[in-house]
MDTraj code that builds the backbone (N, CA, C; nanometers):
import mdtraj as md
import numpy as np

residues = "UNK UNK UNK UNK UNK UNK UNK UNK UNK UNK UNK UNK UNK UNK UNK UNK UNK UNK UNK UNK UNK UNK UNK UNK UNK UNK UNK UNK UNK UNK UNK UNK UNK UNK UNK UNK UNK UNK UNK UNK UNK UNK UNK UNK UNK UNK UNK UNK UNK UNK UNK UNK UNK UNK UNK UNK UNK UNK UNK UNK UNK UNK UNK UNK UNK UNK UNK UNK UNK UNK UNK UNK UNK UNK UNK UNK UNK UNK UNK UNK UNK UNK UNK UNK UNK UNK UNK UNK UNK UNK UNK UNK UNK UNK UNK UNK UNK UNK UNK UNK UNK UNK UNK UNK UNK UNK UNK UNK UNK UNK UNK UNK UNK UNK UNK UNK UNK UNK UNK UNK UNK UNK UNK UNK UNK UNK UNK UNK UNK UNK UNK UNK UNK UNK UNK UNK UNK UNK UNK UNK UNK UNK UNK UNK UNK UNK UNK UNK UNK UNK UNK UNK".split()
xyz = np.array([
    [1.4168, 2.7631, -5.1872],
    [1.4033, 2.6223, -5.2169],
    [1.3187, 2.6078, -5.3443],
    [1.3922, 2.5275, -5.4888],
    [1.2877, 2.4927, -5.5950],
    [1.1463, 2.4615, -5.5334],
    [1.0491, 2.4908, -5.6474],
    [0.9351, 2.4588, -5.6113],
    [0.9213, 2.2897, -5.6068],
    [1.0119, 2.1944, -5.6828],
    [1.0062, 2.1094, -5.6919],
    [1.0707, 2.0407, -5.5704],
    [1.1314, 2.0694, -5.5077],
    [1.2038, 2.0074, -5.3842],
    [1.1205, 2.0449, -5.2847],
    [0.9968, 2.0932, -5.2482],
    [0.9091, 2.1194, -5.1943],
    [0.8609, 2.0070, -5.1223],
    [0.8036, 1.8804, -5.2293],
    [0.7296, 1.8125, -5.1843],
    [0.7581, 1.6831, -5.1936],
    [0.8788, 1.6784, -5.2753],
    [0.9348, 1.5245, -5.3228],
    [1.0155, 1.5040, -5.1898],
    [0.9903, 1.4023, -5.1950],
    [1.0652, 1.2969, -5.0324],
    [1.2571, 1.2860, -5.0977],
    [1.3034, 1.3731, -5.0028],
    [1.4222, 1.3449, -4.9288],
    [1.5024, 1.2808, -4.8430],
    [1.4015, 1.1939, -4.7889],
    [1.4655, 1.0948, -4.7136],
    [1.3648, 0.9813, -4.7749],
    [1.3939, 0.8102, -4.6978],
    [1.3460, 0.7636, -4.7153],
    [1.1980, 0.7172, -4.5905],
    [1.1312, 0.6749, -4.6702],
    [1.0192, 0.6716, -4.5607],
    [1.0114, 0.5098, -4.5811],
    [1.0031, 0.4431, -4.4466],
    [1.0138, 0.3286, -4.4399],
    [0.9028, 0.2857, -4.4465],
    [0.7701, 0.2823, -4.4425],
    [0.6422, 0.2128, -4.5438],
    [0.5631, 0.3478, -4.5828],
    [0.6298, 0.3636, -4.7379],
    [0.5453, 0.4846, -4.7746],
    [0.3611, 0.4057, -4.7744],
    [0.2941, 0.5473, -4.7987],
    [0.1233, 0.4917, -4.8025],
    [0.0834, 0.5277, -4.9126],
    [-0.0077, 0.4520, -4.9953],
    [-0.0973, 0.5046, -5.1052],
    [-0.2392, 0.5344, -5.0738],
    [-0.2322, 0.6749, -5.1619],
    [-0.3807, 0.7319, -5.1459],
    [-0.4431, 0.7895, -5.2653],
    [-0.5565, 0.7476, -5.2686],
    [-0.6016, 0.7484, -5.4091],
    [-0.7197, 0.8944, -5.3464],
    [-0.7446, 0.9710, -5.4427],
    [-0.8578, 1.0893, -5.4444],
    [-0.9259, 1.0854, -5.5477],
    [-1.0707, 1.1386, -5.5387],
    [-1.0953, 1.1710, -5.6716],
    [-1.0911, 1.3284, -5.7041],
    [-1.0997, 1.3426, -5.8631],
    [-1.0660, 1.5068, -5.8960],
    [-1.1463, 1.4942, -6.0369],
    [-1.2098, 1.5854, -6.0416],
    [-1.2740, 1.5946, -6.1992],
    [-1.1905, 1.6692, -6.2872],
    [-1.0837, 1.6816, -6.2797],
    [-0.9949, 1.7768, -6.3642],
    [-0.8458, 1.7097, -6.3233],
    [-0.7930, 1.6236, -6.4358],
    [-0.6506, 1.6408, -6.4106],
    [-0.5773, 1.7238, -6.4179],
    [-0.5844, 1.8063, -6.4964],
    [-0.4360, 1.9094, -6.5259],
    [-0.4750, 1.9941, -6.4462],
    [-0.5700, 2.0346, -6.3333],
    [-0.6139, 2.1139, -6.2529],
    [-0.5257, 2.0531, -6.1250],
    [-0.5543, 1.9234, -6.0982],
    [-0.4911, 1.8528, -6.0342],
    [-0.3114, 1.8554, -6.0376],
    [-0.2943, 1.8294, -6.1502],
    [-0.1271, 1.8502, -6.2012],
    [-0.0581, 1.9971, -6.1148],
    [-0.1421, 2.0639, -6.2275],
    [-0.1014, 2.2077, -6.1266],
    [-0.0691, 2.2622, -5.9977],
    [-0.2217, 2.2011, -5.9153],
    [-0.1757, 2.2225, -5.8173],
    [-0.0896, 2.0857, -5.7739],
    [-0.0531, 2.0111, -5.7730],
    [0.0156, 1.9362, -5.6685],
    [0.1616, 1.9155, -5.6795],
    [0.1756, 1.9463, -5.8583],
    [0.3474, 1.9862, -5.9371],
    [0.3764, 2.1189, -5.8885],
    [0.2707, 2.2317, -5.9924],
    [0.3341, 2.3315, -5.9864],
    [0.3262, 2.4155, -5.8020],
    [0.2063, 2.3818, -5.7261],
    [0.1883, 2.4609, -5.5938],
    [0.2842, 2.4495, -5.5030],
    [0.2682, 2.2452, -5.4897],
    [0.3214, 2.1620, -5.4165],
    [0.4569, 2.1399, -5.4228],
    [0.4823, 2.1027, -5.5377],
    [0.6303, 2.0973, -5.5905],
    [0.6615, 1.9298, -5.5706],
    [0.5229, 1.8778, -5.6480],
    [0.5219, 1.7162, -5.5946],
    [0.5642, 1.6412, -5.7362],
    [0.6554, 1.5453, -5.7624],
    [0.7272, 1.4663, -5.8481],
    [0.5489, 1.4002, -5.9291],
    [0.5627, 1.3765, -6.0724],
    [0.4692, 1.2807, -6.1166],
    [0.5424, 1.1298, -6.1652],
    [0.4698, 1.0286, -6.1448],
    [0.5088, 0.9174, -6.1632],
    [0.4356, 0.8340, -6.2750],
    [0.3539, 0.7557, -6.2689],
    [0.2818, 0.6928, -6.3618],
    [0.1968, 0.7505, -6.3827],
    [0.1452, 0.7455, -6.5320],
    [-0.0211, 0.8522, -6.5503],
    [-0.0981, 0.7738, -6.6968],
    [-0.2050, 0.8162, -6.6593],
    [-0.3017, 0.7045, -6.7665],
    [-0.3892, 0.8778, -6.7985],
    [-0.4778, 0.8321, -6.8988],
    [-0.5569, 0.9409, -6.9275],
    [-0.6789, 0.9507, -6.7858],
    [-0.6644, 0.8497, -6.7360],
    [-0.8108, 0.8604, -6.5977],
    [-0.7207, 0.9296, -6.4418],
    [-0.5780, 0.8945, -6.4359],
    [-0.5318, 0.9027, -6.3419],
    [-0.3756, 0.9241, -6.3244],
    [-0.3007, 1.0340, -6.2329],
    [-0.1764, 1.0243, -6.2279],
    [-0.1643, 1.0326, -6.0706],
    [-0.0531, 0.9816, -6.0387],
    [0.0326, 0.9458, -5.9107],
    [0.1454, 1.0509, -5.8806],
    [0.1260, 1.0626, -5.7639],
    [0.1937, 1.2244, -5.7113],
    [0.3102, 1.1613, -5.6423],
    [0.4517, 1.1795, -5.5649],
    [0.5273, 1.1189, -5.5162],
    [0.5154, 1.2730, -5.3933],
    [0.4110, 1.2613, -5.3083],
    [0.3920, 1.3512, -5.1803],
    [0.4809, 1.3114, -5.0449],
    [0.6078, 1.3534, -5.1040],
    [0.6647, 1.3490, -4.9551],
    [0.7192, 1.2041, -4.9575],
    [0.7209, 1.1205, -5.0357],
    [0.7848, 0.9920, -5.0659],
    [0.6620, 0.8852, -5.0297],
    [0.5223, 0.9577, -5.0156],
    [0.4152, 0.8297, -5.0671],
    [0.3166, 0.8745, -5.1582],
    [0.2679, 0.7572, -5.1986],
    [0.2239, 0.7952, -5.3381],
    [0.0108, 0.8040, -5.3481],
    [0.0682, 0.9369, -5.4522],
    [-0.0846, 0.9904, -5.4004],
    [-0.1603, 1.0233, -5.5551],
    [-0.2536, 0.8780, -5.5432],
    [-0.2598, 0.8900, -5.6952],
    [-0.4490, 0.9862, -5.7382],
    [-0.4512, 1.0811, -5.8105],
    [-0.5473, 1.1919, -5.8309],
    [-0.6257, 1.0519, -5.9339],
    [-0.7388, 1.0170, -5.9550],
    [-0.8368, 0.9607, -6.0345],
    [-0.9688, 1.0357, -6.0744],
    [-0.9767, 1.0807, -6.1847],
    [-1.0463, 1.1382, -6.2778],
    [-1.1970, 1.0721, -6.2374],
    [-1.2819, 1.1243, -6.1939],
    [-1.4143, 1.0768, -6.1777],
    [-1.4907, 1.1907, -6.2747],
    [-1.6150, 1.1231, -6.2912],
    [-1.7114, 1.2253, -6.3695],
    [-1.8041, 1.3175, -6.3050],
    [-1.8310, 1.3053, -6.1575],
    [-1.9016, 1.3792, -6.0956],
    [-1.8235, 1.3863, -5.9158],
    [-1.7979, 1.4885, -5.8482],
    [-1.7707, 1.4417, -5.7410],
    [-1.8668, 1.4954, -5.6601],
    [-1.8161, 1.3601, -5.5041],
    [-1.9345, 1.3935, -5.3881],
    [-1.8976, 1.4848, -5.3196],
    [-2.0066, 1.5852, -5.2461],
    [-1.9982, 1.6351, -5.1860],
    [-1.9614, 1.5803, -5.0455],
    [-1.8250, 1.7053, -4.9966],
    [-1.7768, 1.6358, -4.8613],
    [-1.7837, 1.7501, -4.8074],
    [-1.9099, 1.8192, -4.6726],
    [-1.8481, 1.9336, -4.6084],
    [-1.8592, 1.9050, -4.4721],
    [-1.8218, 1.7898, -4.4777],
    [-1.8460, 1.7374, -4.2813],
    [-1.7072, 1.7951, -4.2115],
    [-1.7673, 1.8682, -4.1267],
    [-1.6311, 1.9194, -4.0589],
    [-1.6610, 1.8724, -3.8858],
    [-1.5769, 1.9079, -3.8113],
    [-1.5370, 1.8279, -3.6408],
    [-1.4969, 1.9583, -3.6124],
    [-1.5305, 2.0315, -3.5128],
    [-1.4345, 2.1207, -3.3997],
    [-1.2957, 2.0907, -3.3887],
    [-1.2121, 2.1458, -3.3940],
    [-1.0799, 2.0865, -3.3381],
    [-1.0116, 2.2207, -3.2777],
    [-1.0205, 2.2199, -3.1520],
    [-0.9125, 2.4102, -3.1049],
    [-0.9980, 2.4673, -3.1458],
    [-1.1160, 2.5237, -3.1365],
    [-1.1802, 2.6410, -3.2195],
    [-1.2005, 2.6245, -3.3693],
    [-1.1553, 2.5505, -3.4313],
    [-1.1787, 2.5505, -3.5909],
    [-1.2204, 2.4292, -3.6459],
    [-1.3080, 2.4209, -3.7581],
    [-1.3774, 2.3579, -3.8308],
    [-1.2941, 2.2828, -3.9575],
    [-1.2533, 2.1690, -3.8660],
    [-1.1483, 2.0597, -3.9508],
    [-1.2504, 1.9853, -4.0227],
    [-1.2514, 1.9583, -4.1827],
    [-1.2710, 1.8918, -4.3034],
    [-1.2316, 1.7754, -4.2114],
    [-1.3610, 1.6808, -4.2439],
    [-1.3321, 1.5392, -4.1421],
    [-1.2643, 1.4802, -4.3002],
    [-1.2726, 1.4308, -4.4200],
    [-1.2023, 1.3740, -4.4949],
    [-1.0808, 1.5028, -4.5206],
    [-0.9836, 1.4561, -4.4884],
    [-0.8583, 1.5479, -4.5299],
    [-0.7174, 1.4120, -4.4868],
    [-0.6616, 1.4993, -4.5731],
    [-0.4685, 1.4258, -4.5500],
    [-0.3760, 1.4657, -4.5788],
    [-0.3135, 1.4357, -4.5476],
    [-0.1444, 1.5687, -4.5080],
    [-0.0435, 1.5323, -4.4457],
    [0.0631, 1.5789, -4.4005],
    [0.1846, 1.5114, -4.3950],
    [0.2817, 1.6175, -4.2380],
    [0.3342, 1.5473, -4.2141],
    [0.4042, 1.6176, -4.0654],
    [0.5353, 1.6560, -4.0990],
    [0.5462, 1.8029, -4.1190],
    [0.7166, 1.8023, -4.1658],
    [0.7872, 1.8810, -4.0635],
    [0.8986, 1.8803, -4.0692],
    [0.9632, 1.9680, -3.9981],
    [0.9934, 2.1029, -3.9728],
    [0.9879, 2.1550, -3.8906],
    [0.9432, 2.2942, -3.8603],
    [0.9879, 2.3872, -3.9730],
    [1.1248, 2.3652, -4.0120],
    [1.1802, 2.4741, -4.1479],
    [1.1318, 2.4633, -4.2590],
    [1.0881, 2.3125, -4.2729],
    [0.9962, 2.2805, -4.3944],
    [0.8483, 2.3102, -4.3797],
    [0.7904, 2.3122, -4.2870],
    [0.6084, 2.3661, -4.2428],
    [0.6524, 2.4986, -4.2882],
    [0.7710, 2.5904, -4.2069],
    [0.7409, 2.7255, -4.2106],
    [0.8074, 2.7675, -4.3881],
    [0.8692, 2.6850, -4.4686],
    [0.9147, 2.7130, -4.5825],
    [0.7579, 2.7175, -4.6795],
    [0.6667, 2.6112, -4.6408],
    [0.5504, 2.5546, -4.7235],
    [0.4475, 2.7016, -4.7085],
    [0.4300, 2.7118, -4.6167],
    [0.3231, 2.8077, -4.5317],
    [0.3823, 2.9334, -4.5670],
    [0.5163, 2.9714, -4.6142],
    [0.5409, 3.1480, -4.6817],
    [0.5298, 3.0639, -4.7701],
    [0.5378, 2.9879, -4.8653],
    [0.5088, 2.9607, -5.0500],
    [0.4089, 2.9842, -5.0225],
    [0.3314, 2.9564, -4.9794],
    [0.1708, 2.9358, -5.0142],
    [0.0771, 3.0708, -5.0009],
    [0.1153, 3.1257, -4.8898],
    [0.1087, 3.2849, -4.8270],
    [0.1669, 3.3590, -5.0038],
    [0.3194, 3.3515, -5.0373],
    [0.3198, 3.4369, -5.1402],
    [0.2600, 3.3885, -5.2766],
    [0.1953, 3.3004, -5.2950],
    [0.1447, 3.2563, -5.4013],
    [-0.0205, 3.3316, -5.3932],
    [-0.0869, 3.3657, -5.2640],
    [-0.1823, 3.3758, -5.3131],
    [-0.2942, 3.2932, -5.2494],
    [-0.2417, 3.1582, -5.1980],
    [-0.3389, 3.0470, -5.2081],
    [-0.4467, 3.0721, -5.0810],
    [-0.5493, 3.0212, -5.1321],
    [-0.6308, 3.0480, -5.0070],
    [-0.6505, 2.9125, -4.9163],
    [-0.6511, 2.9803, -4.7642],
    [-0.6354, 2.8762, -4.6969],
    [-0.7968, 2.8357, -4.6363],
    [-0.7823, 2.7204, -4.6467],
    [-0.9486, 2.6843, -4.5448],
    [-0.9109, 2.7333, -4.3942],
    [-0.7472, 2.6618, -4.3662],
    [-0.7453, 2.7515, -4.2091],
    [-0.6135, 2.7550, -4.2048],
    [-0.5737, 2.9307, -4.1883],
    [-0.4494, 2.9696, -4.2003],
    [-0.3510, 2.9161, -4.1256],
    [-0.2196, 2.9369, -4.1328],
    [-0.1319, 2.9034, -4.0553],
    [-0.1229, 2.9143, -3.9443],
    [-0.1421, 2.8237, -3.8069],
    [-0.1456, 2.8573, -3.6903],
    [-0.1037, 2.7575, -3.5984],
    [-0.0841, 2.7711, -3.4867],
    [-0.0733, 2.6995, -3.3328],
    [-0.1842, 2.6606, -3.3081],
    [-0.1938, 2.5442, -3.2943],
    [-0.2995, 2.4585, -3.2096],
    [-0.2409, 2.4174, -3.1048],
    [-0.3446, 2.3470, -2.9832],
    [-0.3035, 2.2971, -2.8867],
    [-0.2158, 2.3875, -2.8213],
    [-0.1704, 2.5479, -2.8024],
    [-0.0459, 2.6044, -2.7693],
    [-0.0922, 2.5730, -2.6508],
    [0.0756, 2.5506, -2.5459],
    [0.0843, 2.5305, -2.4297],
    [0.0564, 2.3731, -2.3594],
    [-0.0180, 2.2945, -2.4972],
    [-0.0313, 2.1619, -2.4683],
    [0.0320, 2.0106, -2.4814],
    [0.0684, 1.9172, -2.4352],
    [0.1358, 1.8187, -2.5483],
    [0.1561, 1.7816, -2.6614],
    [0.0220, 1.7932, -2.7152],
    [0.0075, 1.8083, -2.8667],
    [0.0782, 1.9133, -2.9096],
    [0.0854, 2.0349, -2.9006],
    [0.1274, 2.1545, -2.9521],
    [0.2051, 2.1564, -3.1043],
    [0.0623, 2.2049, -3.2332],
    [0.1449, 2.1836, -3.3462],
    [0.1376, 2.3336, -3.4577],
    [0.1932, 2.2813, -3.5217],
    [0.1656, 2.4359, -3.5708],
    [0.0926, 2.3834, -3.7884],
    [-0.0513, 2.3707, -3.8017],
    [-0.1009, 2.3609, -3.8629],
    [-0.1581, 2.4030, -3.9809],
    [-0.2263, 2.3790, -4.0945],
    [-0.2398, 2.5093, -4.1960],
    [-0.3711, 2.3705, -4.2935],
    [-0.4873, 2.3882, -4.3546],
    [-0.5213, 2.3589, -4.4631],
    [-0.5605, 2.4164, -4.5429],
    [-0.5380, 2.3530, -4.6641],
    [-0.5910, 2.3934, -4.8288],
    [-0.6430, 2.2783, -4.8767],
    [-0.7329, 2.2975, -5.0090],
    [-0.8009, 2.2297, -5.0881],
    [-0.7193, 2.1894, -5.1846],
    [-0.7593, 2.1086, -5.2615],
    [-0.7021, 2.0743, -5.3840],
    [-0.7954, 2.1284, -5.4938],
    [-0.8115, 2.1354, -5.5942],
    [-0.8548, 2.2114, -5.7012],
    [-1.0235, 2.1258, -5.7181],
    [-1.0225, 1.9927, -5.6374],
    [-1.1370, 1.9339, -5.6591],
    [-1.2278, 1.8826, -5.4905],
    [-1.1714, 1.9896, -5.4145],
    [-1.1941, 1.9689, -5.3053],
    [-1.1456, 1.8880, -5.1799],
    [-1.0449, 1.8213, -5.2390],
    [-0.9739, 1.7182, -5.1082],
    [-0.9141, 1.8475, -5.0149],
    [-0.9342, 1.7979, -4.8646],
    [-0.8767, 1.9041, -4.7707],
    [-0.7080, 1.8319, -4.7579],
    [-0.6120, 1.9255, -4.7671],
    [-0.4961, 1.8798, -4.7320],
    [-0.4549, 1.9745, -4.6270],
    [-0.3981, 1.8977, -4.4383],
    [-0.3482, 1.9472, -4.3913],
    [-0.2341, 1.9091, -4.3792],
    [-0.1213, 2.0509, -4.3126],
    [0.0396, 2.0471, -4.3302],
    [0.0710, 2.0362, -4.1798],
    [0.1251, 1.9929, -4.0842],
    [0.1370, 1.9676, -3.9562],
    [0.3312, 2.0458, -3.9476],
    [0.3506, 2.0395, -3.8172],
    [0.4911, 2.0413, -3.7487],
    [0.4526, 2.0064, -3.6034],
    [0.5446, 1.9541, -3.5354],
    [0.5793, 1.9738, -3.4172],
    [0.6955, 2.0022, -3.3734],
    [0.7215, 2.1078, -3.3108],
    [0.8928, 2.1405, -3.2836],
    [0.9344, 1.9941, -3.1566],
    [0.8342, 1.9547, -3.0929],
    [0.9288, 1.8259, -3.0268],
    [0.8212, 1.6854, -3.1148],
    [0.9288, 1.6336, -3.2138],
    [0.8496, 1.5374, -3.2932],
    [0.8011, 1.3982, -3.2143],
    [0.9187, 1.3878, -3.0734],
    [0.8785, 1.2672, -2.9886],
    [0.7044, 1.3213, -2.9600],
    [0.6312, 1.4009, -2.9820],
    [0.4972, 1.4343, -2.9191],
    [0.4019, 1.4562, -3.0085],
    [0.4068, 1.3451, -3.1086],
    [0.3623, 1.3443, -3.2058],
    [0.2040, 1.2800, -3.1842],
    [0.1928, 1.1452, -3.0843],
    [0.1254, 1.0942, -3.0681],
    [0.0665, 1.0788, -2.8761],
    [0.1554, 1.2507, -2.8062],
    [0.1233, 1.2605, -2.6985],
    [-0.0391, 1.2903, -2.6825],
    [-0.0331, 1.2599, -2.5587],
    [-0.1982, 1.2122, -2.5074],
    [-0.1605, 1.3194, -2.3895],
    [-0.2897, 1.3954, -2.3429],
    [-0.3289, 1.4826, -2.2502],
    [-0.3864, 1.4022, -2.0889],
    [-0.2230, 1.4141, -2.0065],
    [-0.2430, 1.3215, -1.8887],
    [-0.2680, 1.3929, -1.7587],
])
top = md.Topology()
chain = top.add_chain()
for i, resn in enumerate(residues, 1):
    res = top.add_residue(resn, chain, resSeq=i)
    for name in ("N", "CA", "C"):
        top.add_atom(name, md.element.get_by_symbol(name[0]), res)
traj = md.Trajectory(xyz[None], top)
């Protein structure tokens, strides 16, 4: 699969979301989210460009200093980045993202794995950083109706 068909939305998403980050480096930013991600660019100013992630739009803004974020939550045994965002794809597409990323090199905050196994939730998860610290996690669920199952 192009690197570019990676991350650009193939279907339509019926209320895409906007999310703005900050990054002290655009073309650091570019890189990873074009060249890693394989994410479409849309509008761009010298302070800021807009990513088309999965068919919502995720615009990187050039700040001069960024804050420190290392608040993390337990989640399954591992230490989830409480500011993070990411997207739920489908199992051929999680497991297509997760070998790019594996053969590229990239380092993961928390490798590719099963959470919740054996539970309702049951997903199969992965995060990385962005070049300026945003945590991005990648989700699947092989039954997508249990997306928002609750432990009864």
């Amino acid at each position: 699969m192009p690197a570019a068909a990676l991350c650009q939305s193939r279907r339509m998403v019926s209320h895409p979301f906007h999310l703005a980050v900050p990054v002290d480096d655009l073309e650091a930013a570019r890189a990873f989210y074009v060249d890693l991600l394989g994410c479409a660019v849309g509008r761009e100013s010298a302070r800021w460009i807009d990513f088309d992630f999965y068919g919502h739009q995720v615009t990187a803004h050039r700040v001069d200093a960024l804050e420190a974020s290392a608040a993390t939550n337990p989640v399954d045994g591992e230490d989830v980045p409480v500011r993070h965002f990411g997207v739920i794809l489908p199992p051929a597409e999680w497991e297509a993202l997760a070998s790019k990323l594996e053969a590229t090199g990239c380092r993961f905050l928390i490798p590719p794995q099963v959470r919740f196994a054996g539970e309702p939730g049951e997903q199969r998860t992965l995060f990385i950083l962005d070049p300026a610290g945003n945590g991005l996690e990648f989700k699947s669920f092989a039954d997508p109706s249990r997306i928002f199952a609750r432990d009864l």
